[in-house]
gemmi code that builds the backbone of each chain (N, CA, C; Angstrom):
import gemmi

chains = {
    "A": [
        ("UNK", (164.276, 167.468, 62.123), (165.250, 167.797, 63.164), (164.872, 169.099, 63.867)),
        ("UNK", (164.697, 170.587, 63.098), (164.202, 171.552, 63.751), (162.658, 171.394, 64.088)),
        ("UNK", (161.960, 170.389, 63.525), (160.271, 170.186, 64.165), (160.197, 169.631, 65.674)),
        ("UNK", (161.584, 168.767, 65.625), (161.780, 167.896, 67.260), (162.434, 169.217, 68.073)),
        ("UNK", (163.261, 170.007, 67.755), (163.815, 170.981, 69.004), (162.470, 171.887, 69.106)),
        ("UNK", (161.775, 172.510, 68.205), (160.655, 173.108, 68.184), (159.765, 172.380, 69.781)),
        ("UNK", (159.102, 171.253, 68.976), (158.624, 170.652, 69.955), (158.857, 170.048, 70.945)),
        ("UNK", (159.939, 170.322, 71.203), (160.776, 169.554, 72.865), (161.240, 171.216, 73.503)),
        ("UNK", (161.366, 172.194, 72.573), (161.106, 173.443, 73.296), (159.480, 173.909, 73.858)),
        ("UNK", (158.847, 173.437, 73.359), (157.119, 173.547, 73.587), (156.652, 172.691, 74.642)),
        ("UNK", (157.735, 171.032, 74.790), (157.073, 170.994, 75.918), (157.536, 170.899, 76.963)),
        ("UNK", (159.042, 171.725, 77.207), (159.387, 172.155, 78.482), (158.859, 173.771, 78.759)),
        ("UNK", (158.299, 174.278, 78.013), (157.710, 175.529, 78.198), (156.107, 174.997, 78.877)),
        ("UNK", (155.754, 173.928, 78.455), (154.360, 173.364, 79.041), (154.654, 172.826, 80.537)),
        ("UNK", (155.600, 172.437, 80.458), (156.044, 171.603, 81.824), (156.236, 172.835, 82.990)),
        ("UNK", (156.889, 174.011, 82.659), (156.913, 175.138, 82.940), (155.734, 176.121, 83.378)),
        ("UNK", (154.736, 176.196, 82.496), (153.226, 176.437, 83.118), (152.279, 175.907, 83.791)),
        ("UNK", (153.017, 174.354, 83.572), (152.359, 173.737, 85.045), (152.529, 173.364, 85.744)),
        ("UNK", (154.269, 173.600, 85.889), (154.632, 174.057, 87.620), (153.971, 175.144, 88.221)),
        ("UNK", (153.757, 176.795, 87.321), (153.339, 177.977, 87.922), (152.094, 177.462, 88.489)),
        ("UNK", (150.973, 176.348, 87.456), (149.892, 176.819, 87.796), (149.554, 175.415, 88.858)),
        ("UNK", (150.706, 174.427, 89.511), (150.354, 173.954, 90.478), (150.803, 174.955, 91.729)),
        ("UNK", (151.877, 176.067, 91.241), (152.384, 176.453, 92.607), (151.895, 177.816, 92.961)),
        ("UNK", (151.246, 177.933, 92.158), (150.596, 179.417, 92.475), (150.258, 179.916, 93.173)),
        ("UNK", (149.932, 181.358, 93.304), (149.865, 181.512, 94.829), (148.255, 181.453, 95.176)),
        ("UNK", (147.672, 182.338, 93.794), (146.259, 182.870, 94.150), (145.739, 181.799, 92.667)),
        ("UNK", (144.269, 182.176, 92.465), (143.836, 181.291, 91.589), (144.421, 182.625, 90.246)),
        ("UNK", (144.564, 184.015, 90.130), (144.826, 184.148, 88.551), (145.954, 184.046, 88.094)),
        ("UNK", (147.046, 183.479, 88.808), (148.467, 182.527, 88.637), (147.670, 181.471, 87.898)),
        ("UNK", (147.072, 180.754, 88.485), (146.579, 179.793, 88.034), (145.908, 179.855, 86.091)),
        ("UNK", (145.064, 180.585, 86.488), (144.379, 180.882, 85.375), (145.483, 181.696, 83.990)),
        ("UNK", (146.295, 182.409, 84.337), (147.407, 182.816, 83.820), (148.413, 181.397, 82.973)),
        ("UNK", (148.333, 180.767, 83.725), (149.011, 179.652, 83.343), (148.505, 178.301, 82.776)),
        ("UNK", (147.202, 178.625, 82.745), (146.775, 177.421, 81.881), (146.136, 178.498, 80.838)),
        ("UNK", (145.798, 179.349, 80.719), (145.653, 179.986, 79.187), (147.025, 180.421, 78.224)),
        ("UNK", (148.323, 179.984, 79.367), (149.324, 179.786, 78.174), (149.668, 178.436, 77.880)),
        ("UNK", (149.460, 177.670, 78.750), (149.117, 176.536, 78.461), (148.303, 176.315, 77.235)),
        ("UNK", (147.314, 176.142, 77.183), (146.374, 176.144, 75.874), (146.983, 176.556, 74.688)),
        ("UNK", (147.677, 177.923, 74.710), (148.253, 178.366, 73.259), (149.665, 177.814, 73.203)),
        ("UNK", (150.434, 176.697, 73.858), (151.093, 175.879, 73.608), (150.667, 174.672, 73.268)),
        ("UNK", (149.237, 174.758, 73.550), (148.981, 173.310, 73.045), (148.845, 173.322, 71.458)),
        ("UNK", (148.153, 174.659, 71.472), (147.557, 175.305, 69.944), (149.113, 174.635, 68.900)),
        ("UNK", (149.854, 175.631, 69.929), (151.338, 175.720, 68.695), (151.934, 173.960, 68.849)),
        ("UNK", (151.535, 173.334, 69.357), (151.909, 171.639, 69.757), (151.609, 170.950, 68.367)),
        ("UNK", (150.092, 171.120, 68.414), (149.610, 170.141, 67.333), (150.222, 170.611, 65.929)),
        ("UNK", (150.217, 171.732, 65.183), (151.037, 172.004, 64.191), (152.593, 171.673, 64.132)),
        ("UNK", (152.976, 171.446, 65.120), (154.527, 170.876, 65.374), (154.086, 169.639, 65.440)),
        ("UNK", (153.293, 168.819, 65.795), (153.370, 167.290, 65.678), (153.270, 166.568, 64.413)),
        ("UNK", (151.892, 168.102, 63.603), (151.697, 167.538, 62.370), (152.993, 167.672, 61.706)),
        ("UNK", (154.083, 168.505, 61.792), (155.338, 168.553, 60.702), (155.970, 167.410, 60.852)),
        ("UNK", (156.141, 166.875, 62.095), (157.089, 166.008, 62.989), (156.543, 164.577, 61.356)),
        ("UNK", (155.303, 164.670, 62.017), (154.955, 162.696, 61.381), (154.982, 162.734, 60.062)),
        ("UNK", (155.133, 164.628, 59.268), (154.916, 164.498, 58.068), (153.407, 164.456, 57.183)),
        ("UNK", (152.456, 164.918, 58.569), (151.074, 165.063, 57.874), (150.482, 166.063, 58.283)),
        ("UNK", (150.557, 167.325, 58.245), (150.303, 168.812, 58.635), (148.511, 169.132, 58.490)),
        ("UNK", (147.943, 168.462, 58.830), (146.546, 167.786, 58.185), (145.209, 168.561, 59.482)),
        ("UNK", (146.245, 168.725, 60.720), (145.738, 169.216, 61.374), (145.361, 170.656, 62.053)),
        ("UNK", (145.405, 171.272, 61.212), (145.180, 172.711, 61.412), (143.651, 172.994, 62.378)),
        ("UNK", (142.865, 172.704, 61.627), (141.059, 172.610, 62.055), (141.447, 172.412, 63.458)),
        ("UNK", (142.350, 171.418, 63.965), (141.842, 171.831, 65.597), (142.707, 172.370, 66.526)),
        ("UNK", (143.938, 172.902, 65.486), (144.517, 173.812, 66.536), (143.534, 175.513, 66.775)),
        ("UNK", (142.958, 175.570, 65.300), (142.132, 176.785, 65.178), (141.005, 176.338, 66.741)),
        ("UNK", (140.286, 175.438, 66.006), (138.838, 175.539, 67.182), (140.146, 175.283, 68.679)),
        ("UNK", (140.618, 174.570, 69.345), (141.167, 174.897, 70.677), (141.871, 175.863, 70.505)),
        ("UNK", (142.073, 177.368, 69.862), (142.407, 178.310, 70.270), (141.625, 179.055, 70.463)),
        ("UNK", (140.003, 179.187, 70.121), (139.006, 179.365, 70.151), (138.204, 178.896, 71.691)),
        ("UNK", (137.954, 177.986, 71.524), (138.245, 176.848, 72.872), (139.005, 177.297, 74.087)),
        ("UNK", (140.001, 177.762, 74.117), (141.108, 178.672, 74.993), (140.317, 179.570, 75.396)),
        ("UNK", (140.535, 181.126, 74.690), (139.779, 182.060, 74.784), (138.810, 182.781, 75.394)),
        ("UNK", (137.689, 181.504, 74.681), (136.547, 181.365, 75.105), (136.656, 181.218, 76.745)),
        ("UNK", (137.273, 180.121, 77.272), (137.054, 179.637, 78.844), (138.006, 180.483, 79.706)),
        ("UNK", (138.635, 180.822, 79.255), (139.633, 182.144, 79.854), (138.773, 183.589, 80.412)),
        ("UNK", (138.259, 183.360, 78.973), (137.143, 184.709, 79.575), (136.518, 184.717, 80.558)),
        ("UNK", (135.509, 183.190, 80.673), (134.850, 182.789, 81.186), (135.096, 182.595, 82.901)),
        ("UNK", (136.166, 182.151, 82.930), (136.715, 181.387, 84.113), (137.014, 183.101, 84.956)),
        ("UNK", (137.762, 184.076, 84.100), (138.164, 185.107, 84.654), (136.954, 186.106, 85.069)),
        ("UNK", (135.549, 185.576, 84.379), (134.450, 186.854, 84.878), (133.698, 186.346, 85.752)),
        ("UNK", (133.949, 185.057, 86.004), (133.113, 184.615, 87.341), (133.876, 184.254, 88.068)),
        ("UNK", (135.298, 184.952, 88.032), (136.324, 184.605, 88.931), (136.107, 185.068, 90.810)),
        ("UNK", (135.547, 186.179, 90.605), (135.018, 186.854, 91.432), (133.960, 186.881, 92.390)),
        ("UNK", (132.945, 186.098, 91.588), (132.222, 185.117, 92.772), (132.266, 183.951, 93.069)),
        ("UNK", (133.711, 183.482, 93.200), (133.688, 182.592, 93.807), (132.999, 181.663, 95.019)),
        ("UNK", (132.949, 182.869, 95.581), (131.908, 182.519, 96.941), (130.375, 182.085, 96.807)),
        ("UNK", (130.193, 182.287, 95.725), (128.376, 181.770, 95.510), (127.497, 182.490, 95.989)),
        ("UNK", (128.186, 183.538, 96.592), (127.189, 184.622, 97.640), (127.078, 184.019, 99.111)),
        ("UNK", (127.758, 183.115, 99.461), (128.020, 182.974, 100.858), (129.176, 183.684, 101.300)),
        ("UNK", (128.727, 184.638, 102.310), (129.640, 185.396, 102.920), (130.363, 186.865, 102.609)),
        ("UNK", (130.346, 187.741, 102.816), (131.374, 189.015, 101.918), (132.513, 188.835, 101.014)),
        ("UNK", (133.538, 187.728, 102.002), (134.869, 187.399, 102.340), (135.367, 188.329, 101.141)),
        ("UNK", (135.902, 189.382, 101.634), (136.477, 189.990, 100.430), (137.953, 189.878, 100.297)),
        ("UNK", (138.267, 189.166, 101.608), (139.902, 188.750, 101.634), (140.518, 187.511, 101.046)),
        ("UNK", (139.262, 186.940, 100.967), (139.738, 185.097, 100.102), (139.554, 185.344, 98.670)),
        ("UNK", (138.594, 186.670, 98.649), (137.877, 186.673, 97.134), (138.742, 186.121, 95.647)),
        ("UNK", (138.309, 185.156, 95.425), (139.247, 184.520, 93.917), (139.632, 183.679, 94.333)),
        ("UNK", (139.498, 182.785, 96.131), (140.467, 182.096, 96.697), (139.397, 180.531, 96.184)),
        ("UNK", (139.569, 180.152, 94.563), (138.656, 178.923, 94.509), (139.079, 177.410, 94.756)),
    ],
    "B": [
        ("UNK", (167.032, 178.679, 46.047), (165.587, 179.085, 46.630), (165.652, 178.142, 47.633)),
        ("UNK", (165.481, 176.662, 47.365), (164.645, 176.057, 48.595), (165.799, 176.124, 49.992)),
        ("UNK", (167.416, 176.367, 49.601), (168.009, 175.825, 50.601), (167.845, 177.453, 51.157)),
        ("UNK", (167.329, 178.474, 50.606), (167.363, 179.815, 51.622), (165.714, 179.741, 52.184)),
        ("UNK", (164.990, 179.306, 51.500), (163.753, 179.552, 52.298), (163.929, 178.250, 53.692)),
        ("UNK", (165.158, 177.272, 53.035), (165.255, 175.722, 54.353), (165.780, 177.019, 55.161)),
        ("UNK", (166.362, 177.590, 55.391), (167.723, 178.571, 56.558), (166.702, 179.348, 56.946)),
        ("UNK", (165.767, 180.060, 56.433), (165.054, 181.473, 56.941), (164.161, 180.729, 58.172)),
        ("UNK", (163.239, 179.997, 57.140), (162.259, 179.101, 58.668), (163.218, 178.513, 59.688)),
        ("UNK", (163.985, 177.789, 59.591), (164.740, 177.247, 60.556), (165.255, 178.366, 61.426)),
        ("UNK", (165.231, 179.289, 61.023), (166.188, 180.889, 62.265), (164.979, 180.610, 62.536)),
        ("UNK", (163.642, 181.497, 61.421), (162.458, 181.540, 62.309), (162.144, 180.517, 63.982)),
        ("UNK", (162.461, 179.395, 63.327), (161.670, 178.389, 64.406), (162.417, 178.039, 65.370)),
        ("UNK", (163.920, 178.707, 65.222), (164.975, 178.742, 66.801), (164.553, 179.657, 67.353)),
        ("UNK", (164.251, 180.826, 66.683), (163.940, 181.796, 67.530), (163.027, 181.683, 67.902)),
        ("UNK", (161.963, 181.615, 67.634), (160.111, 181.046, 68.329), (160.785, 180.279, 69.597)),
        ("UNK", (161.312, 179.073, 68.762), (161.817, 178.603, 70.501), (162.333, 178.782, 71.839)),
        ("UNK", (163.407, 179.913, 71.242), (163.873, 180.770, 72.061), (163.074, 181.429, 72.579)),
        ("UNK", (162.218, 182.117, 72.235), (161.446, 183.570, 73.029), (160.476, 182.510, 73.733)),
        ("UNK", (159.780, 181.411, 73.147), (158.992, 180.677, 74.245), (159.605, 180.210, 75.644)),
        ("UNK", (160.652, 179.582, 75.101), (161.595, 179.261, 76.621), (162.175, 180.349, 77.457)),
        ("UNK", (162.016, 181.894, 76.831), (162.683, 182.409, 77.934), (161.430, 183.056, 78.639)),
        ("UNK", (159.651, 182.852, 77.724), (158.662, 183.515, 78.713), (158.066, 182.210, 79.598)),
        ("UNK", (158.471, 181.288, 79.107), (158.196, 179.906, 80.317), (159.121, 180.235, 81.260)),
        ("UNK", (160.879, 180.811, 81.510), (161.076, 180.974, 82.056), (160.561, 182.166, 83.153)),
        ("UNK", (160.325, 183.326, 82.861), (159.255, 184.034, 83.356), (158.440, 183.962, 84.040)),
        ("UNK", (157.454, 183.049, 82.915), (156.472, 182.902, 83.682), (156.281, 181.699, 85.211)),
        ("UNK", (157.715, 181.226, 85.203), (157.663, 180.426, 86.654), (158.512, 180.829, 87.325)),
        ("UNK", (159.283, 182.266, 86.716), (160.539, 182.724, 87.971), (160.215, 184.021, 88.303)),
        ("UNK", (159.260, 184.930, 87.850), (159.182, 186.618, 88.219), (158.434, 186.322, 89.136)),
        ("UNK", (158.349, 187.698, 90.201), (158.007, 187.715, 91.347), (156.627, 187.938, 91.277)),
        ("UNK", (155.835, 188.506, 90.917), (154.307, 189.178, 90.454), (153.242, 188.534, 89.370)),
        ("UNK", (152.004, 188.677, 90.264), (150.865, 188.222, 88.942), (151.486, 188.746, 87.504)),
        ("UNK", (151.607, 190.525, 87.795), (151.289, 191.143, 86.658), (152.468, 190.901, 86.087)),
        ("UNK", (154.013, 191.035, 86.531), (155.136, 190.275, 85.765), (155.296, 189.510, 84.672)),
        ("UNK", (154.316, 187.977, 85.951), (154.341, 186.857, 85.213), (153.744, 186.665, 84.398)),
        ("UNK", (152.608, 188.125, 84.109), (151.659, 188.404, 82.747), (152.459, 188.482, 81.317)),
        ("UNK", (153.364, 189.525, 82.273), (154.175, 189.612, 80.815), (155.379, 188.566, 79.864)),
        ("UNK", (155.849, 188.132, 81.051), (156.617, 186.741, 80.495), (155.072, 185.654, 80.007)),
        ("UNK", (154.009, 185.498, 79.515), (152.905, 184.715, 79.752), (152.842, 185.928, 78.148)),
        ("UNK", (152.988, 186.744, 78.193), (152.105, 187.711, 76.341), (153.663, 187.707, 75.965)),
        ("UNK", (154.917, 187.034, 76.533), (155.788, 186.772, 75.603), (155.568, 185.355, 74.310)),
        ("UNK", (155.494, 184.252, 75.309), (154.667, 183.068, 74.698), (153.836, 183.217, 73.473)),
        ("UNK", (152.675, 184.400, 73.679), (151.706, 184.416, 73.290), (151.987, 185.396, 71.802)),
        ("UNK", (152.577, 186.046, 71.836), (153.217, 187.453, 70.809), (153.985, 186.395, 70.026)),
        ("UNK", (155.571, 186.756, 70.550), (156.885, 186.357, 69.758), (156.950, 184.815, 69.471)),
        ("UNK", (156.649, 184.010, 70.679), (157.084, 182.235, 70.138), (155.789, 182.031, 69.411)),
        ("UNK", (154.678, 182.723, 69.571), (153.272, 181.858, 68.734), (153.605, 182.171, 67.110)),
        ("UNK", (154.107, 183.440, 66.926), (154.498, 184.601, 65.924), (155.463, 183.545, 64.887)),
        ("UNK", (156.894, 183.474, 65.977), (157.739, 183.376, 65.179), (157.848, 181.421, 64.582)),
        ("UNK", (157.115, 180.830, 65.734), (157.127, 179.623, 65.071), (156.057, 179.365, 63.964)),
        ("UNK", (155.000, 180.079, 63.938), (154.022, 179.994, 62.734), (154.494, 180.475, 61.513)),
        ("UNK", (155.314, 181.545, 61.574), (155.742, 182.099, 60.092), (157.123, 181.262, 59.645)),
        ("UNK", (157.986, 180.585, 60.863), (158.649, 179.777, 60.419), (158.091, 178.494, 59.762)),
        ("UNK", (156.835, 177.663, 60.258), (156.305, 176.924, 59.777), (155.390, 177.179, 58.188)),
        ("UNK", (154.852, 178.550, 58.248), (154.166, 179.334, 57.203), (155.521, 178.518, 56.071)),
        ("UNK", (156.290, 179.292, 56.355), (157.541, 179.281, 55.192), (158.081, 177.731, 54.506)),
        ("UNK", (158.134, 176.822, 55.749), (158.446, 175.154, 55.014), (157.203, 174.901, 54.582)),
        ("UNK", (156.010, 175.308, 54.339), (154.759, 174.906, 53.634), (154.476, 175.691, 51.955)),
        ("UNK", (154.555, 176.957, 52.501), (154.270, 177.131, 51.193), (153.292, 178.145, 51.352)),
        ("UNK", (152.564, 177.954, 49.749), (150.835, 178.747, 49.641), (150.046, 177.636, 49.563)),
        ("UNK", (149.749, 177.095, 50.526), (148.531, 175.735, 50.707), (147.598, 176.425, 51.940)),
        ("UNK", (146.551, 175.303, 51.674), (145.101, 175.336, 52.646), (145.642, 175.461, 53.950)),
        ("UNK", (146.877, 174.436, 54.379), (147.545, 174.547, 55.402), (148.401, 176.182, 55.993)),
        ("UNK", (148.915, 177.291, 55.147), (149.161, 177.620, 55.365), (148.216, 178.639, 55.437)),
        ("UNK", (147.159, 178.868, 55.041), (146.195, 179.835, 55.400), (145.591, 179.906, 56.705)),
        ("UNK", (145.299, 178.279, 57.093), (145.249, 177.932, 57.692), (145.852, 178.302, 59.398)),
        ("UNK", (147.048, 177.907, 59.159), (148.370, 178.873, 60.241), (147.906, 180.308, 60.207)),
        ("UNK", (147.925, 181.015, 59.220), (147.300, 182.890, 58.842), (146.096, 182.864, 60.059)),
        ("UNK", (145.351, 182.262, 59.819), (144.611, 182.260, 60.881), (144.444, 182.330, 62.383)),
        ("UNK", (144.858, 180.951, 62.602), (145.201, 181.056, 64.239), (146.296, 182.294, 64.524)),
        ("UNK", (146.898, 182.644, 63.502), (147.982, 183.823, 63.875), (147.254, 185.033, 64.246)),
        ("UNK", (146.344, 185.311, 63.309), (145.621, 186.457, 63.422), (144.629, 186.092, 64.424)),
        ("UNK", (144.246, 185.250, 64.778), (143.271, 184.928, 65.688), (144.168, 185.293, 67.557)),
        ("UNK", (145.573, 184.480, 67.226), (146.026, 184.420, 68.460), (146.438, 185.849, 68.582)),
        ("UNK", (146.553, 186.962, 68.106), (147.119, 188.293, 67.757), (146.310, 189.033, 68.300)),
        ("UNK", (144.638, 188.370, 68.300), (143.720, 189.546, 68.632), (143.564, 189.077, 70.217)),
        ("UNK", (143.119, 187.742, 69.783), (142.763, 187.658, 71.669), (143.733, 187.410, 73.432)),
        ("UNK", (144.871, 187.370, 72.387), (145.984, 187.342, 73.677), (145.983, 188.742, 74.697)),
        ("UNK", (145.730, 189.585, 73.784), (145.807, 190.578, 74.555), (144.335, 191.178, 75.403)),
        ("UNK", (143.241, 190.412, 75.058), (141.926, 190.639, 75.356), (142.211, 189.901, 76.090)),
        ("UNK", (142.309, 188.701, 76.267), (142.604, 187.424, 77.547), (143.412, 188.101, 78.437)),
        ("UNK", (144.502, 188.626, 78.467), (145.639, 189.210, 79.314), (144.872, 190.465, 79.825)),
        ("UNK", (143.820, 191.137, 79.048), (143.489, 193.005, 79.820), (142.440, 192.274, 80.963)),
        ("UNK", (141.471, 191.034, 80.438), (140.368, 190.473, 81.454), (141.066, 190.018, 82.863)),
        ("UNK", (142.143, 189.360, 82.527), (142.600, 188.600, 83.634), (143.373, 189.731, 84.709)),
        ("UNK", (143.877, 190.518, 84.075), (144.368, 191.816, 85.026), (143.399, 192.571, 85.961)),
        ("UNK", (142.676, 192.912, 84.997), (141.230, 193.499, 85.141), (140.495, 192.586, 86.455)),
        ("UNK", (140.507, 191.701, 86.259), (139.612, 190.863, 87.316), (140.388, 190.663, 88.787)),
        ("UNK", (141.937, 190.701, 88.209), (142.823, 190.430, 89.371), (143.158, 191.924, 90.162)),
        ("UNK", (142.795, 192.756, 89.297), (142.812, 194.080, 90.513), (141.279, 194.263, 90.716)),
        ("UNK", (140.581, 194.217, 90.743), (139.062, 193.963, 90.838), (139.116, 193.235, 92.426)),
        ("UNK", (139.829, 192.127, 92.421), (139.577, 191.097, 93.268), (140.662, 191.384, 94.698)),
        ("UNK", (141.740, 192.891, 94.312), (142.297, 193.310, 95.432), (143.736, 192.729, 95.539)),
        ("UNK", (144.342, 191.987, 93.994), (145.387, 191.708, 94.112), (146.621, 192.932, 93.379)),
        ("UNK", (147.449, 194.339, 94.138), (148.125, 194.869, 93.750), (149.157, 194.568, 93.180)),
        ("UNK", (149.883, 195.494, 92.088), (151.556, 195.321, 91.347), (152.432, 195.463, 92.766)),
        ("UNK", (152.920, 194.630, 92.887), (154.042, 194.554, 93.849), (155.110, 195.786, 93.625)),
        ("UNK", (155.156, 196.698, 94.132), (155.926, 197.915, 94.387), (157.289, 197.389, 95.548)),
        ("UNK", (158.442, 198.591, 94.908), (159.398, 198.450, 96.032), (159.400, 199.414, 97.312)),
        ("UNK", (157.880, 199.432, 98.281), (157.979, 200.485, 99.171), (159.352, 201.454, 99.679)),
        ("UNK", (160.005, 200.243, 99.630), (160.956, 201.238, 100.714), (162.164, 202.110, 99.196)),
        ("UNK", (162.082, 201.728, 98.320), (162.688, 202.470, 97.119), (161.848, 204.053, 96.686)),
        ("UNK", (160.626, 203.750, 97.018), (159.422, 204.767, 96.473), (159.798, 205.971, 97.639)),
        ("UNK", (159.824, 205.363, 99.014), (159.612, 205.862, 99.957), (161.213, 207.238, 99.361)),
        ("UNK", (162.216, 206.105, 99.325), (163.751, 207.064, 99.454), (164.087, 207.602, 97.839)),
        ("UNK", (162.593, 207.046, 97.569), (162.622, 208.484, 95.935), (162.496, 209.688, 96.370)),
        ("UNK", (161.389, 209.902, 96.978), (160.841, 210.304, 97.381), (161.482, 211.759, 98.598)),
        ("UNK", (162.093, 211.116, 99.674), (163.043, 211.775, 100.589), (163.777, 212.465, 99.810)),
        ("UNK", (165.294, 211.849, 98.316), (165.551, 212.475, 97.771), (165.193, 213.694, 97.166)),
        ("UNK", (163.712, 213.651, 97.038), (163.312, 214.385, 96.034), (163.290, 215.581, 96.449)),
        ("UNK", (162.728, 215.250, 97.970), (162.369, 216.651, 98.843), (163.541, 216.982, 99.673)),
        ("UNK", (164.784, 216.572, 99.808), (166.048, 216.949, 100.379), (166.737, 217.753, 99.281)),
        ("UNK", (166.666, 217.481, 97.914), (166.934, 218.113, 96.784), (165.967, 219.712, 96.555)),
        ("UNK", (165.024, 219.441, 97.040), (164.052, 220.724, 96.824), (164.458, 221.864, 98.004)),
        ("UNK", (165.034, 221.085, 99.148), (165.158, 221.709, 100.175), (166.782, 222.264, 99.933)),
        ("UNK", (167.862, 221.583, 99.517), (168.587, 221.961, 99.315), (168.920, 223.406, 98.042)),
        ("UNK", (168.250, 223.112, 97.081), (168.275, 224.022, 95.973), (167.331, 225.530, 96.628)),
        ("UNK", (166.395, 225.486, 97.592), (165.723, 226.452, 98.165), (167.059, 226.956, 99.058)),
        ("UNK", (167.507, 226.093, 99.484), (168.190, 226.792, 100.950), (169.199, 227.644, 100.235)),
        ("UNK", (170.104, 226.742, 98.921), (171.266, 227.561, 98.356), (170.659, 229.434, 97.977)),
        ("UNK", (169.146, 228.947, 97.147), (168.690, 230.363, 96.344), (168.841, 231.512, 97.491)),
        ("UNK", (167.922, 231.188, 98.643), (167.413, 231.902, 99.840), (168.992, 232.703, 100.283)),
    ],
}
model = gemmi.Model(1)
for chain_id, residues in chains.items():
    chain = gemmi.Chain(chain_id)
    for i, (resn, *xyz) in enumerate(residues, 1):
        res = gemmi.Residue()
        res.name, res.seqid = resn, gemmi.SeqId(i, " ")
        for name, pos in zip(("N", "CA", "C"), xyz):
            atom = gemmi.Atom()
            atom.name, atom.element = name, gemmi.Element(name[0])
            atom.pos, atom.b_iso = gemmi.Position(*pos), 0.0
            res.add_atom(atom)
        chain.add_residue(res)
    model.add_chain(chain)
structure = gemmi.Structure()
structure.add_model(model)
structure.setup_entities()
């Protein structure tokens, strides 16, 4: 009973980050909102495993929080050249 | 025992729920990147926090719950490394904290109508 409000609180909080990150304004709204995304997904699968009664899945909430992280970083340090080196545009800059 | 450790996780895991739903709320109703950062390291802190140690607690000392120890400590270190990059890149890239100009501005006036006043009384 508290594993279902758990997880029906998790996924209107998901439904929630991806309204921000369709309505965003710039892309690190975006990016903001799918790296909380991800660590709701993290906290998802351990709530699904209580739900069915087989908690079995830990191993991949660890590696996709890892997984997260990782592309967050990633996404945010080449956020900046977006442009590929065409152009200065320092006013769109991040605009991907 | 079991029906107080059943009550402790269960607060635990309302409250996780709670603090997640009010930084989802946040994070799709504040006005600002950097705001919506912080409703976004609410998620990430208090609901990741409080629903894992609520879950920690209906498990036990198993593989599983070390398990949870983990991603906790894992999500503990890099939320806030994920959150300094993404700031970092977003003022980098020329996007400012939304200020209330015209509040700063009539701080400001105060400040120096007050300086002017306390001079004029001394003089």
């Amino acid at each position: 009973m508290m594993f279902a409000a758990a997880a029906a609180a998790i996924l209107v909080t998901m439904a929630m980050a991806l309204a921000r990150a369709v309505k965003g304004p710039n892309v690190y709204d975006r990016i903001l909102a799918i790296n909380s995304f991800g660590t709701l997904t993290v906290l998802l699968i351990p709530t699904f495993g209580f739900l069915s009664g087989r908690p079995e899945f830990m191993d991949l909430a660890l590696v996709y929080a890892l997984i997260n992280f990782i592309g967050t970083i990633a996404v945010t340090k080449y956020s900046g050249y977006a442009d590929m080196g065409h152009g200065d545009g320092r006013d769109d800059a991040g605009d991907i | 025992m079991a029906a107080l450790l059943d009550v402790a996780s269960w607060a635990l895991i309302v409250a996780g729920a709670g603090f997640m739903l009010t930084g989802g709320i946040g994070l799709l109703r504040l006005p600002d990147l950097f705001t919506r950062m912080h409703g976004a390291s609410l998620i990430d802190s208090m609901g990741a926090g409080l629903l894992l140690s609520g879950f920690m607690l209906q498990e036990g000392f198993t593989l599983v719950s070390a398990k949870m120890v983990m991603i906790l400590i894992f999500i503990f270190f890099t939320s806030p490394a994920a959150t300094y990059a993404l700031a970092r890149a977003a003022m980098y890239a020329g996007i400012m904290p939304k200020t209330d100009a015209d509040s700063v501005r009539r701080a400001e006036d105060a400040a120096a109508s007050g300086r002017e006043d306390r001079s004029s009384k001394t003089s």
